[in-house]
Every structure is written in structure tokens, then in C-alpha cells.
mmCIF file as Biopython writes it, N, C-alpha, C and O atoms, coordinates in Angstrom:
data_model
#
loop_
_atom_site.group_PDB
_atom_site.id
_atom_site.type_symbol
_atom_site.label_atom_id
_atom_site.label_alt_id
_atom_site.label_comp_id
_atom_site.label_asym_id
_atom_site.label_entity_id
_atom_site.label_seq_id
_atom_site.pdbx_PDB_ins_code
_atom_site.Cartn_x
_atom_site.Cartn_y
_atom_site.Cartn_z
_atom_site.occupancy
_atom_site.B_iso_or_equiv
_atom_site.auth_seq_id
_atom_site.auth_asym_id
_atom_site.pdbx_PDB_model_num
ATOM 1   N N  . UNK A ? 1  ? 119.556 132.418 136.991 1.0 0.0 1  A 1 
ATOM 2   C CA . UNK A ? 1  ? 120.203 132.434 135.696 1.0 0.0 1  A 1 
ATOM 3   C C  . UNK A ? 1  ? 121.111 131.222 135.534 1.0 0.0 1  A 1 
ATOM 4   O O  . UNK A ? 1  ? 121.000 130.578 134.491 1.0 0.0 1  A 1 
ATOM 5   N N  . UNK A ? 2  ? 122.025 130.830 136.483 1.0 0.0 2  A 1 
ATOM 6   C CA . UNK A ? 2  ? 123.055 129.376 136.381 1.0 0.0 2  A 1 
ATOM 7   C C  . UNK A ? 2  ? 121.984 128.360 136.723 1.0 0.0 2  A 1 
ATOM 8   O O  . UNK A ? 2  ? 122.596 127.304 136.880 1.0 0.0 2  A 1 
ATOM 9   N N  . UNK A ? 3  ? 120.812 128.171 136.898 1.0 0.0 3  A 1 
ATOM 10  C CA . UNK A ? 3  ? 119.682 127.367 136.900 1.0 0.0 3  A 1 
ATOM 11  C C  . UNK A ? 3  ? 119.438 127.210 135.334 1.0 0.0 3  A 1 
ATOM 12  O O  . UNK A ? 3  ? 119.640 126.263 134.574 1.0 0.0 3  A 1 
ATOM 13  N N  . UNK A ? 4  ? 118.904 128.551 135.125 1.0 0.0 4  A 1 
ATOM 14  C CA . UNK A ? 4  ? 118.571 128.343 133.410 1.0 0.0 4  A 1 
ATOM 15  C C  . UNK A ? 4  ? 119.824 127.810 132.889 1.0 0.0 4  A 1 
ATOM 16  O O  . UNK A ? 4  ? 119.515 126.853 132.179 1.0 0.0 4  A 1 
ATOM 17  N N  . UNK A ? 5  ? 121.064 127.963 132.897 1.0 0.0 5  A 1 
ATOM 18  C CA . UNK A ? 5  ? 122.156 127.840 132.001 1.0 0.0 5  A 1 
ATOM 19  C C  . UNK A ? 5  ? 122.306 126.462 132.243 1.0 0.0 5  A 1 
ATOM 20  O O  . UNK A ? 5  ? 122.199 125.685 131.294 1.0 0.0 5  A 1 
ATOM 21  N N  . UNK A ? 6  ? 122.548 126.028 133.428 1.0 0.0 6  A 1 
ATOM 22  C CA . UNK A ? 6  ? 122.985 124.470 133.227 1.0 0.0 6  A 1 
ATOM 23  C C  . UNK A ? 6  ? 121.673 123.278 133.179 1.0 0.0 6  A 1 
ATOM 24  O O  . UNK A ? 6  ? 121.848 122.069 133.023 1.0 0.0 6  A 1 
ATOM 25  N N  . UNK A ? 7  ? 120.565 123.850 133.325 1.0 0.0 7  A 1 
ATOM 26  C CA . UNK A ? 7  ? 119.354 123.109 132.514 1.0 0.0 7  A 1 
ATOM 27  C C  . UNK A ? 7  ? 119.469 123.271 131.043 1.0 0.0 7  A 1 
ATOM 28  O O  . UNK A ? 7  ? 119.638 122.310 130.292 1.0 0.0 7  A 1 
ATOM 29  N N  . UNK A ? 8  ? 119.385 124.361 130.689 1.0 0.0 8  A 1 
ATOM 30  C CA . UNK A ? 8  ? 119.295 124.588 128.934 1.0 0.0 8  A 1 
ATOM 31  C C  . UNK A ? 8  ? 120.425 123.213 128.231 1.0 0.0 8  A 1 
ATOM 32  O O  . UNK A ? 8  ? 120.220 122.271 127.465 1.0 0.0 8  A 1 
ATOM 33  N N  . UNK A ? 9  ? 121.996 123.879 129.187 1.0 0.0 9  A 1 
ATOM 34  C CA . UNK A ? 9  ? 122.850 123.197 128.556 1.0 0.0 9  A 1 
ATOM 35  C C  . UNK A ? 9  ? 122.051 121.552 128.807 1.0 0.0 9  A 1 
ATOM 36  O O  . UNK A ? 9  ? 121.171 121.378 127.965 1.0 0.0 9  A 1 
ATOM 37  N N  . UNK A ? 10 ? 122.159 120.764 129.464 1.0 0.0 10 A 1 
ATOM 38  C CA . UNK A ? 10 ? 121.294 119.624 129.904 1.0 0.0 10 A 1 
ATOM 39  C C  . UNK A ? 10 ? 120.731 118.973 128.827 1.0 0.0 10 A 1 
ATOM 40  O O  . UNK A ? 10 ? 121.126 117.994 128.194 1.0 0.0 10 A 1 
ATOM 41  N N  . UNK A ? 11 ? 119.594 119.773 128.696 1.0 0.0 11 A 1 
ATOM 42  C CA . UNK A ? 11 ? 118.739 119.925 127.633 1.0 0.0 11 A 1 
ATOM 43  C C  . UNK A ? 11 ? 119.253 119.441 126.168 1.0 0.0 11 A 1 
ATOM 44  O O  . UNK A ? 11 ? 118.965 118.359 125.655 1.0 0.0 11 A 1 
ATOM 45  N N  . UNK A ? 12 ? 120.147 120.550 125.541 1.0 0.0 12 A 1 
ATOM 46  C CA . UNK A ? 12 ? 121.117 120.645 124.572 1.0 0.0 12 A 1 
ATOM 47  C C  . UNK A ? 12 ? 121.898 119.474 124.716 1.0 0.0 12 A 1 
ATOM 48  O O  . UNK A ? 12 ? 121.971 119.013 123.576 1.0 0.0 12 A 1 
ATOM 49  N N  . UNK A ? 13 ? 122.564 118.689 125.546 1.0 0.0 13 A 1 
ATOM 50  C CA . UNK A ? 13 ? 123.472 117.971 125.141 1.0 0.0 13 A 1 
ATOM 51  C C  . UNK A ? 13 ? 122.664 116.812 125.138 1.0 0.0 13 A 1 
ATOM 52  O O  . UNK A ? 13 ? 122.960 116.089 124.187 1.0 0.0 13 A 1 
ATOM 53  N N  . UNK A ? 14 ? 121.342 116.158 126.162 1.0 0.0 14 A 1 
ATOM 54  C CA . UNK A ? 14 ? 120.307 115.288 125.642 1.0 0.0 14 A 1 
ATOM 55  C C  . UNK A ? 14 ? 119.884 115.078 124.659 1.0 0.0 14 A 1 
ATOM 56  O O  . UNK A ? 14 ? 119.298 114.033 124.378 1.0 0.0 14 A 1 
ATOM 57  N N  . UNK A ? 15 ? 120.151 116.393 123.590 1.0 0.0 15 A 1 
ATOM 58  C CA . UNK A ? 15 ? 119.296 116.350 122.290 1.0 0.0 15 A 1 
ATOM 59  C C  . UNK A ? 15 ? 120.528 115.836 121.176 1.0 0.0 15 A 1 
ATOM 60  O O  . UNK A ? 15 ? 120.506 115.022 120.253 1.0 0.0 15 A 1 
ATOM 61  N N  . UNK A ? 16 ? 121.398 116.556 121.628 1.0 0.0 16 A 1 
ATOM 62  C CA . UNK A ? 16 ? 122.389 116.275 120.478 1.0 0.0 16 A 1 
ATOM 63  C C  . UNK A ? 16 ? 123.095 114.743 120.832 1.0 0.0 16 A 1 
ATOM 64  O O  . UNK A ? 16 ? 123.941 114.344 120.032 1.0 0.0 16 A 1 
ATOM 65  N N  . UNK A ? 17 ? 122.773 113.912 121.975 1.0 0.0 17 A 1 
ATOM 66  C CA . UNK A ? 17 ? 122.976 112.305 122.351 1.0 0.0 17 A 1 
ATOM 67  C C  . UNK A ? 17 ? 121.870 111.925 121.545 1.0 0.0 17 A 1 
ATOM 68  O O  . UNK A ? 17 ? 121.850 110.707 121.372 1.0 0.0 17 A 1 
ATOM 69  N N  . UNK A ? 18 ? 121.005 112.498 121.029 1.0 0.0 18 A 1 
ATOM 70  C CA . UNK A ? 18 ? 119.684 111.414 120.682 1.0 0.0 18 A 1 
ATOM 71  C C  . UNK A ? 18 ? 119.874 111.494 119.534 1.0 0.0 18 A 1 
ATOM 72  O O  . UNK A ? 18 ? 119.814 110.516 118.788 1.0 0.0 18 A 1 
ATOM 73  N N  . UNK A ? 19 ? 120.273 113.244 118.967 1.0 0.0 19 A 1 
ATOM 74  C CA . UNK A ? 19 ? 120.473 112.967 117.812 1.0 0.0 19 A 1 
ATOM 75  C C  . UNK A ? 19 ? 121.308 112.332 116.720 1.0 0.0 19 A 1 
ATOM 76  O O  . UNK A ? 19 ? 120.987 112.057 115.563 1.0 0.0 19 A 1 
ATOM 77  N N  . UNK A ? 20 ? 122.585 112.146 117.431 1.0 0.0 20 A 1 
ATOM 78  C CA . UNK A ? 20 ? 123.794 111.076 116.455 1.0 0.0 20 A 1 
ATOM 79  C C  . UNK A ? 20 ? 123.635 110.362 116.646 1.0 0.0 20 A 1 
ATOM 80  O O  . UNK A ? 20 ? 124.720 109.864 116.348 1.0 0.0 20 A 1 
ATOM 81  N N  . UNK A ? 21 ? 122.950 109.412 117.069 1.0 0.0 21 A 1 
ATOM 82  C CA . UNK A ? 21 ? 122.633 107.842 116.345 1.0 0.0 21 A 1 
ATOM 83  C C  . UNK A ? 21 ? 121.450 107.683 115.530 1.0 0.0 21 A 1 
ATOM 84  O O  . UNK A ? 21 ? 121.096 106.535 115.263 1.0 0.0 21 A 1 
ATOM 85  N N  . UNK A ? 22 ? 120.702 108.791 115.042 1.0 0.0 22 A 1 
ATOM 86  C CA . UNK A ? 22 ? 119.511 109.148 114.271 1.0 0.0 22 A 1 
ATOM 87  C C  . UNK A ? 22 ? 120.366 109.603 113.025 1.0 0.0 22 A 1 
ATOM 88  O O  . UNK A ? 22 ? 120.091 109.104 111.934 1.0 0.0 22 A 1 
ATOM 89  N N  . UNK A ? 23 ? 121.173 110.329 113.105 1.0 0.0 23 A 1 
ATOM 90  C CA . UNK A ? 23 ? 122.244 110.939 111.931 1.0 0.0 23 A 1 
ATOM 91  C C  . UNK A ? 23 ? 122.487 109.708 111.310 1.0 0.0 23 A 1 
ATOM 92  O O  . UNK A ? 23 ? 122.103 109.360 110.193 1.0 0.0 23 A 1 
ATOM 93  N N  . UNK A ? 24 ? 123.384 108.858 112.396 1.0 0.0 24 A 1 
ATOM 94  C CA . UNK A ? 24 ? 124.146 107.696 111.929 1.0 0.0 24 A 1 
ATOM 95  C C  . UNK A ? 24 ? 123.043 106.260 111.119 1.0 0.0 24 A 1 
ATOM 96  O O  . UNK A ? 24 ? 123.162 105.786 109.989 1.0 0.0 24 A 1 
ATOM 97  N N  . UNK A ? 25 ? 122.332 106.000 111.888 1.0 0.0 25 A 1 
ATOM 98  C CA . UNK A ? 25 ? 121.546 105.787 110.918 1.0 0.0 25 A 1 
ATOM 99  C C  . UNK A ? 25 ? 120.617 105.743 109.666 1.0 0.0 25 A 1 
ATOM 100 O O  . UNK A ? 25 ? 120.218 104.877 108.888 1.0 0.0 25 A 1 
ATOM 101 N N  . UNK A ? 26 ? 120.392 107.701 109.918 1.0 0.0 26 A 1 
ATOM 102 C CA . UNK A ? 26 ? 120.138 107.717 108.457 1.0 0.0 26 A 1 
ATOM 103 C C  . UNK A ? 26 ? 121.245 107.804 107.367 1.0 0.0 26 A 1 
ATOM 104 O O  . UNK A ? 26 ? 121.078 107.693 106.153 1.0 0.0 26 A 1 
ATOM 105 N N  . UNK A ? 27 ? 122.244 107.994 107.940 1.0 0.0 27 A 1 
ATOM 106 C CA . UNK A ? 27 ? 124.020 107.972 106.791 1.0 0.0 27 A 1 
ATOM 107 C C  . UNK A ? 27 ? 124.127 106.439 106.610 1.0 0.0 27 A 1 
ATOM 108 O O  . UNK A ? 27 ? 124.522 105.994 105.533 1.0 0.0 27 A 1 
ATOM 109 N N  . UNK A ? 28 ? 123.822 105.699 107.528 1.0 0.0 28 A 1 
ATOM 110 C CA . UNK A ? 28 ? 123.474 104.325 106.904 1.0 0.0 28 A 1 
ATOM 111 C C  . UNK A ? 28 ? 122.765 103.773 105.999 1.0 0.0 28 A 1 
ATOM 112 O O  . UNK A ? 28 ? 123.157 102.813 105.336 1.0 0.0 28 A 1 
ATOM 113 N N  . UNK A ? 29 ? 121.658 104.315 105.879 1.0 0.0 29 A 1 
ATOM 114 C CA . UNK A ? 29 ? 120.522 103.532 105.148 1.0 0.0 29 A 1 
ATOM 115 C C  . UNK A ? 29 ? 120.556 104.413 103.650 1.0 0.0 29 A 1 
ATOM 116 O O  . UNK A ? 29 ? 120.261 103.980 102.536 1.0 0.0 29 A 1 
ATOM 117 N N  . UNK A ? 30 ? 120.994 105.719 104.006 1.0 0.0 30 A 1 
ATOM 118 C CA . UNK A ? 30 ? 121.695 106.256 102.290 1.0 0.0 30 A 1 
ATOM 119 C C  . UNK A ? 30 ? 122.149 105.392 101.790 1.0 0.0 30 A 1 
ATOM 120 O O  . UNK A ? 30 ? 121.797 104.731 100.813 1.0 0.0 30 A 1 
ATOM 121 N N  . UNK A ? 31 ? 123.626 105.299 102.951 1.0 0.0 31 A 1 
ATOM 122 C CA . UNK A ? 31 ? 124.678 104.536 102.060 1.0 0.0 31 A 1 
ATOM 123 C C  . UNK A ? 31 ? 124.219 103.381 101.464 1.0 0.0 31 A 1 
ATOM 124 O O  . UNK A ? 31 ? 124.908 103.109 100.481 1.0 0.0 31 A 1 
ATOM 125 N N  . UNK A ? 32 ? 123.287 102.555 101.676 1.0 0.0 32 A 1 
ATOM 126 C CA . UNK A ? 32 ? 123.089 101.222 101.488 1.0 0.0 32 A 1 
ATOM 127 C C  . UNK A ? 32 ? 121.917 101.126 100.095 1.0 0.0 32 A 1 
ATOM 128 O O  . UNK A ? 32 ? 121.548 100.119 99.491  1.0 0.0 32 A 1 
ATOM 129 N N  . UNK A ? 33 ? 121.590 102.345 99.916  1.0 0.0 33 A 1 
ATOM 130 C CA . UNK A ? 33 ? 120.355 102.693 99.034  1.0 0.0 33 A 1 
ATOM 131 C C  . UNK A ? 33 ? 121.142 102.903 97.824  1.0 0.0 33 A 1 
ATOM 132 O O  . UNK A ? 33 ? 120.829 102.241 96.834  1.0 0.0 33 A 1 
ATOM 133 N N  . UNK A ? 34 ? 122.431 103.989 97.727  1.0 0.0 34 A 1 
ATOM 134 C CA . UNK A ? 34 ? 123.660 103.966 97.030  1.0 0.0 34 A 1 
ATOM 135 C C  . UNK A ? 34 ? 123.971 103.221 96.376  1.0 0.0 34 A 1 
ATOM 136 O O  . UNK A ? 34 ? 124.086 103.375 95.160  1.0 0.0 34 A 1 
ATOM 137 N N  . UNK A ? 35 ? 124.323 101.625 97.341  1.0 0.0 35 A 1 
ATOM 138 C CA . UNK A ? 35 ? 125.089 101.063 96.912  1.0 0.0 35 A 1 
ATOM 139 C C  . UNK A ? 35 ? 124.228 100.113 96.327  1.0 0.0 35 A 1 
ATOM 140 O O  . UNK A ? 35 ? 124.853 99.299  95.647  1.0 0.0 35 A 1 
ATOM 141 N N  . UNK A ? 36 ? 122.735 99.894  96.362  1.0 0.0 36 A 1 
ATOM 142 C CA . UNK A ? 36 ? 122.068 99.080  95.821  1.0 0.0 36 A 1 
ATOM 143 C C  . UNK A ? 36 ? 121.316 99.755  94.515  1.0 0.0 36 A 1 
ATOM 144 O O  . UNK A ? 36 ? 120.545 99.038  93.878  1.0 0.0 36 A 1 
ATOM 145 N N  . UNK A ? 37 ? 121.535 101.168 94.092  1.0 0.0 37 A 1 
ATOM 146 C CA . UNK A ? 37 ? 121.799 101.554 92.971  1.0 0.0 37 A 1 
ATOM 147 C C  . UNK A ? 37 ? 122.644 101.349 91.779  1.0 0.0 37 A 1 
ATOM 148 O O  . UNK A ? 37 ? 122.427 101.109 90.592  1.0 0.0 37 A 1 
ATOM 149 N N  . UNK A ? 38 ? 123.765 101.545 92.573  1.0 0.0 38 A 1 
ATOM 150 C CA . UNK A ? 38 ? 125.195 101.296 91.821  1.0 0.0 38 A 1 
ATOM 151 C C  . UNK A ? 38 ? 125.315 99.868  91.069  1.0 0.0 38 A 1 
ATOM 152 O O  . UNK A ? 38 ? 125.637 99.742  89.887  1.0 0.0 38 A 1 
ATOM 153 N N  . UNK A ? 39 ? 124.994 98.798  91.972  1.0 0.0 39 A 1 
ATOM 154 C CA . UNK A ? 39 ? 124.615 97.427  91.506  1.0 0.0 39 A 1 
ATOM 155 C C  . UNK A ? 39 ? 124.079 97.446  90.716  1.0 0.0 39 A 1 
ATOM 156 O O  . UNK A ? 39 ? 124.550 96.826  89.763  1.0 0.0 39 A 1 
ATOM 157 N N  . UNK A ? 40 ? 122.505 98.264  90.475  1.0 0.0 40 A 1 
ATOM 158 C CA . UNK A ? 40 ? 121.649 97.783  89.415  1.0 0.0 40 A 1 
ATOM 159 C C  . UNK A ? 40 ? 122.421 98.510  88.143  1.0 0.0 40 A 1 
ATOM 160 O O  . UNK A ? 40 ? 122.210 97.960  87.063  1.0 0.0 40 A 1 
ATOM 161 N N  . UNK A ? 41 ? 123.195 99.548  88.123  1.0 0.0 41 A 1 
ATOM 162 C CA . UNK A ? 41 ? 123.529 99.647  86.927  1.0 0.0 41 A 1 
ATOM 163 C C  . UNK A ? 41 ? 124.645 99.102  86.311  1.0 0.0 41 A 1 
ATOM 164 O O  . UNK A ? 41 ? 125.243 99.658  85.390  1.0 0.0 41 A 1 
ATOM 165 N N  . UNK A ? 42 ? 125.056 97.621  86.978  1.0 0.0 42 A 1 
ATOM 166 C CA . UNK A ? 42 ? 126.014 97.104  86.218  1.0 0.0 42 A 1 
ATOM 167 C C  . UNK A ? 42 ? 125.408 96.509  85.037  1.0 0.0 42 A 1 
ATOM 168 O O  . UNK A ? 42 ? 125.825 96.783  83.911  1.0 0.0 42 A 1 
ATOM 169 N N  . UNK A ? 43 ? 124.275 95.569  85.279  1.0 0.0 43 A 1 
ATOM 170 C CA . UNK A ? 43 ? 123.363 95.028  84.306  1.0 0.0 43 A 1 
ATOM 171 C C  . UNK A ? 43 ? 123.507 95.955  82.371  1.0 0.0 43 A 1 
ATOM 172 O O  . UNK A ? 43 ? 123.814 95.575  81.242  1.0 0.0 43 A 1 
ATOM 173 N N  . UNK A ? 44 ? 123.149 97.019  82.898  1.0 0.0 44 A 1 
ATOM 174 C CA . UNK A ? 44 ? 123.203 97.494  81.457  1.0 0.0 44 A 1 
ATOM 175 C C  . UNK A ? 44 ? 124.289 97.969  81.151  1.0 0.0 44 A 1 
ATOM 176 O O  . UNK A ? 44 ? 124.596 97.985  79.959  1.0 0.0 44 A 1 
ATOM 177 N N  . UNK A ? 45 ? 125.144 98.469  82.096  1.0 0.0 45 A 1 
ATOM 178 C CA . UNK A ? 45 ? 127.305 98.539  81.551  1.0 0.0 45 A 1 
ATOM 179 C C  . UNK A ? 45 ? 127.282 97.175  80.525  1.0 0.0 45 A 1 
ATOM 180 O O  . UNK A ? 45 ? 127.361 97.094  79.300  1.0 0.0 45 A 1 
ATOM 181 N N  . UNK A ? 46 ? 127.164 96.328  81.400  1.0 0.0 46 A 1 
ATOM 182 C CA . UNK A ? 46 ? 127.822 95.075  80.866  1.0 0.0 46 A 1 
ATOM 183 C C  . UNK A ? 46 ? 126.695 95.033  79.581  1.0 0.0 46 A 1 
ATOM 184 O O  . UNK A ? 46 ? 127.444 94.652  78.682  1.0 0.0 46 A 1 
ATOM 185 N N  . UNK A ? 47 ? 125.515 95.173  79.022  1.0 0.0 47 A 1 
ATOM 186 C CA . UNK A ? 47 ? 124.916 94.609  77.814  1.0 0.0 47 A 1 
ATOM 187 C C  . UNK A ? 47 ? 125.389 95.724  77.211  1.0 0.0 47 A 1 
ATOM 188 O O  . UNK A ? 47 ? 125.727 95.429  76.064  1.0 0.0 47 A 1 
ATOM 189 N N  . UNK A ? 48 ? 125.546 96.716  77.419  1.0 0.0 48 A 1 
ATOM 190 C CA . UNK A ? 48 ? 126.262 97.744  76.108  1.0 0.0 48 A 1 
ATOM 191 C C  . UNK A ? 48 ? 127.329 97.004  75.839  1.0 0.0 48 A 1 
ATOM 192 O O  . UNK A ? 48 ? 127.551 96.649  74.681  1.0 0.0 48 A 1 
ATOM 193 N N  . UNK A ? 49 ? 128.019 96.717  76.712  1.0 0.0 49 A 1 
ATOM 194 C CA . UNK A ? 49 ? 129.618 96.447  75.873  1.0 0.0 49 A 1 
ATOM 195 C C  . UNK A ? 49 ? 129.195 94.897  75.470  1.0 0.0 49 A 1 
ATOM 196 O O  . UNK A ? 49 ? 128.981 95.485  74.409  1.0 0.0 49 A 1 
ATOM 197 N N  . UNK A ? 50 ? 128.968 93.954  75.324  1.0 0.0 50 A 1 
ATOM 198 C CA . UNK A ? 50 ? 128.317 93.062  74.653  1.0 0.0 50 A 1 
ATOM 199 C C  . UNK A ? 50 ? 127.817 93.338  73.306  1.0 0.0 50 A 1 
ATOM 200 O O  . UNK A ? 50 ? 128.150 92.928  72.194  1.0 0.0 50 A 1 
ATOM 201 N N  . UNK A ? 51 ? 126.843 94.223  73.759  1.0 0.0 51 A 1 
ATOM 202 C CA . UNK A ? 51 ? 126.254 95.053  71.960  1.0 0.0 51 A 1 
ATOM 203 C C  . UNK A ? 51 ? 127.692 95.380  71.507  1.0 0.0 51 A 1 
ATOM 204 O O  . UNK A ? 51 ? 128.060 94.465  70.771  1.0 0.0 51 A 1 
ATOM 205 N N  . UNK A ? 52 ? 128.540 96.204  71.630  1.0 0.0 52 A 1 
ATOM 206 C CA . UNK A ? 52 ? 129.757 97.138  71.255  1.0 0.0 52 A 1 
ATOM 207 C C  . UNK A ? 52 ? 130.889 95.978  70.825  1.0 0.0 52 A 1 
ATOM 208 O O  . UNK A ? 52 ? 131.802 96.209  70.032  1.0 0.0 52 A 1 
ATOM 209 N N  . UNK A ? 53 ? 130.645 94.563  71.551  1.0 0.0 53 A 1 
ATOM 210 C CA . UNK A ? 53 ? 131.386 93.939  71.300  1.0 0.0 53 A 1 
ATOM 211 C C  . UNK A ? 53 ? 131.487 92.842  70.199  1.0 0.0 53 A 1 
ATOM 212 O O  . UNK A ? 53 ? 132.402 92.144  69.764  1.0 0.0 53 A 1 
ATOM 213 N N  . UNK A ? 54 ? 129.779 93.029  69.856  1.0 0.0 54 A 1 
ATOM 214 C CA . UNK A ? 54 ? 129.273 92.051  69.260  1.0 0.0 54 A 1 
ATOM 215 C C  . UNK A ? 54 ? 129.301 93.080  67.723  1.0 0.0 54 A 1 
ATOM 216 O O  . UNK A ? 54 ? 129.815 92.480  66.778  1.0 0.0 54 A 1 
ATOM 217 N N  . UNK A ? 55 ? 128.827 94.481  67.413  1.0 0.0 55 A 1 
ATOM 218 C CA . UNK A ? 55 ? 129.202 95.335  66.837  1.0 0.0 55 A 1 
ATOM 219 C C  . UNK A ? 55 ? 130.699 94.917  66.322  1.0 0.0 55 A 1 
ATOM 220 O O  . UNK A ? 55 ? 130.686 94.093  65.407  1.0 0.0 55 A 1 
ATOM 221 N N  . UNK A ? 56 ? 131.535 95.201  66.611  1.0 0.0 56 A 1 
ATOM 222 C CA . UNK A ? 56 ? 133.129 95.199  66.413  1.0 0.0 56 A 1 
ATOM 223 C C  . UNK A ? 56 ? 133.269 93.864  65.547  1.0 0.0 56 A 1 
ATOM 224 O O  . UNK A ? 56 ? 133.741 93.593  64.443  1.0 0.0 56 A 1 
ATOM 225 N N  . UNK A ? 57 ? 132.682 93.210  66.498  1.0 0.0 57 A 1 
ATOM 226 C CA . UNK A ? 57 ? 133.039 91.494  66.307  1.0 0.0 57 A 1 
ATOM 227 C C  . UNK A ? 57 ? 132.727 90.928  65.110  1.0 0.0 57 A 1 
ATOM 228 O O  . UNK A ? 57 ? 133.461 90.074  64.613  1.0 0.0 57 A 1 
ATOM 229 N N  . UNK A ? 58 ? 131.228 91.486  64.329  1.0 0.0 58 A 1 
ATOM 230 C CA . UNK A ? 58 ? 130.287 90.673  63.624  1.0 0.0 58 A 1 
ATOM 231 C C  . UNK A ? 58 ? 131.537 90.984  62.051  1.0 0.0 58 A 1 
ATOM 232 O O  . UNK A ? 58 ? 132.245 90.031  61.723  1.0 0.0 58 A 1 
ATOM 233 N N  . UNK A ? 59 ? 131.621 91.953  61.472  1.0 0.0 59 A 1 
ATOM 234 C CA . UNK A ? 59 ? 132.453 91.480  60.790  1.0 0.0 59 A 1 
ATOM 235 C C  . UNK A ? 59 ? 133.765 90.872  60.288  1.0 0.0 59 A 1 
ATOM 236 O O  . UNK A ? 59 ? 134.157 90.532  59.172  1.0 0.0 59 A 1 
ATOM 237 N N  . UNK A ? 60 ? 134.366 90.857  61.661  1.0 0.0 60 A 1 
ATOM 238 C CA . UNK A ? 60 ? 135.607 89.773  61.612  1.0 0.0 60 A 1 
ATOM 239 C C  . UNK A ? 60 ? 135.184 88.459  61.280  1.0 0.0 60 A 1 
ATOM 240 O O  . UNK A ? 60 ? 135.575 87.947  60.231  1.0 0.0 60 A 1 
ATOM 241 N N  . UNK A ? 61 ? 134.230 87.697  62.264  1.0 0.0 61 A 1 
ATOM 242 C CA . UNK A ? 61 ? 133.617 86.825  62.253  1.0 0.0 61 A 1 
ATOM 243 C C  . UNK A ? 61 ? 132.975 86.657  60.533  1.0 0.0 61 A 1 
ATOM 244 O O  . UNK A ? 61 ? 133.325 85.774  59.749  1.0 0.0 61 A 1 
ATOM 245 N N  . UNK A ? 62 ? 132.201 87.506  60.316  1.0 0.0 62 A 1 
ATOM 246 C CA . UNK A ? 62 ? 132.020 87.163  58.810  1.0 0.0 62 A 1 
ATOM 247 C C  . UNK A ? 62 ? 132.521 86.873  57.489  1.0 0.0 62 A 1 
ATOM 248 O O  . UNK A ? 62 ? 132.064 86.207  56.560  1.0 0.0 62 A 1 
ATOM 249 N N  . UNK A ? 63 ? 133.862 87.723  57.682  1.0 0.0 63 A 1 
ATOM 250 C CA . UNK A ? 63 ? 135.124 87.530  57.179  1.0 0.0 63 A 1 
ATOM 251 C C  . UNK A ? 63 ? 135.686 86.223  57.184  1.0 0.0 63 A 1 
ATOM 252 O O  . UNK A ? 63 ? 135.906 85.573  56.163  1.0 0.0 63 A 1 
ATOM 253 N N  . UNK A ? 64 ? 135.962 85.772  58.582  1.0 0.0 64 A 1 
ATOM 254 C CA . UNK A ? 64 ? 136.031 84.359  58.911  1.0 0.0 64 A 1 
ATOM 255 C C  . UNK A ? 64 ? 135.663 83.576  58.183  1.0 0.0 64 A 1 
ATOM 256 O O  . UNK A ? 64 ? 136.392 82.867  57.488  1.0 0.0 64 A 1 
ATOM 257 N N  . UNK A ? 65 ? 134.233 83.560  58.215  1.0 0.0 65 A 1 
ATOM 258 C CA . UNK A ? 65 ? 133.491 82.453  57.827  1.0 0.0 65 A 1 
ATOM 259 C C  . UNK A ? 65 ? 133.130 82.779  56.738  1.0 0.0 65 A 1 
ATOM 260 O O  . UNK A ? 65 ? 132.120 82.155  56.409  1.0 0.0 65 A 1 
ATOM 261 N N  . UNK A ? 66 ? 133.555 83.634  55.830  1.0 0.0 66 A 1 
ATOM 262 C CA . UNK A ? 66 ? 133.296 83.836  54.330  1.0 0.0 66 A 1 
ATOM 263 C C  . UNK A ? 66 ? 131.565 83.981  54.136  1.0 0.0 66 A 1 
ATOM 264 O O  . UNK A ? 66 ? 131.461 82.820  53.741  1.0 0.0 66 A 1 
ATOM 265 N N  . UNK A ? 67 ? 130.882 84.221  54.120  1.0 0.0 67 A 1 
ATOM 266 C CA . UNK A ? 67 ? 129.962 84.610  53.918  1.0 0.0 67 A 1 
ATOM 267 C C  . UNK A ? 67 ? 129.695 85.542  52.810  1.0 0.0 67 A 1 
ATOM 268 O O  . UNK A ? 67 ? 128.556 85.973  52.626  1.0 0.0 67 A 1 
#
């Protein structure tokens, strides 16, 4: 029985060494998938507020320039 127990344990703590740097890498390659999401949606933040700005803008500007 202390044969089985300190093999099993053995066993168990081999697995759970192999497994956190398998964790850690896949919490890596999320994170990095994340953050190369996040990037792509600056592109269209920034052309809305352009539109929104250009919106706002166009009749001051027309005003301006009498039209």
C-alpha cells in the first residue's frame, strides 16, 4: 500500500510538473491573440470619430466659408 501511495503520488506530481508550463503557455498565446485583437479594433474607433468629427465639423466649416 506505501508502494502504491508514494508511486501514485510520483506519478501525480510528474504530471502536474508537465502540466504548468503547458498552462503557461497556453495563458500566453491567449494573451497575445487578445492583444492582437484589441489592436485591430483601433482602426475603426479612430474612423468613427473622424466620421463624427467630420459630421460636427462640416457645418461650421460651411458657415466659414459661406457657401
Amino acid at each position: 500500500m506505501a508502494l502504491a501511495a508514494q508511486a501514485g503520488a510520483r506519478i501525480s506530481e510528474s504530471l502536474s510538473a508537465r502540466a504548468r508550463p503547458a498552462r503557461a503557455r497556453e495563458l500566453a498565446e491567449r494573451v497575445a491573440e487578445e492583444e492582437r485583437k484589441s489592436k485591430a479594433l483601433g482602426i475603426p474607433v479612430i474612423l468613427m470619430l473622424l466620421a463624427w468629427t467630420a459630421f460636427l465639423g462640416y457645418p461650421a466649416v460651411v458657415n466659414l466659408i459661406g457657401l
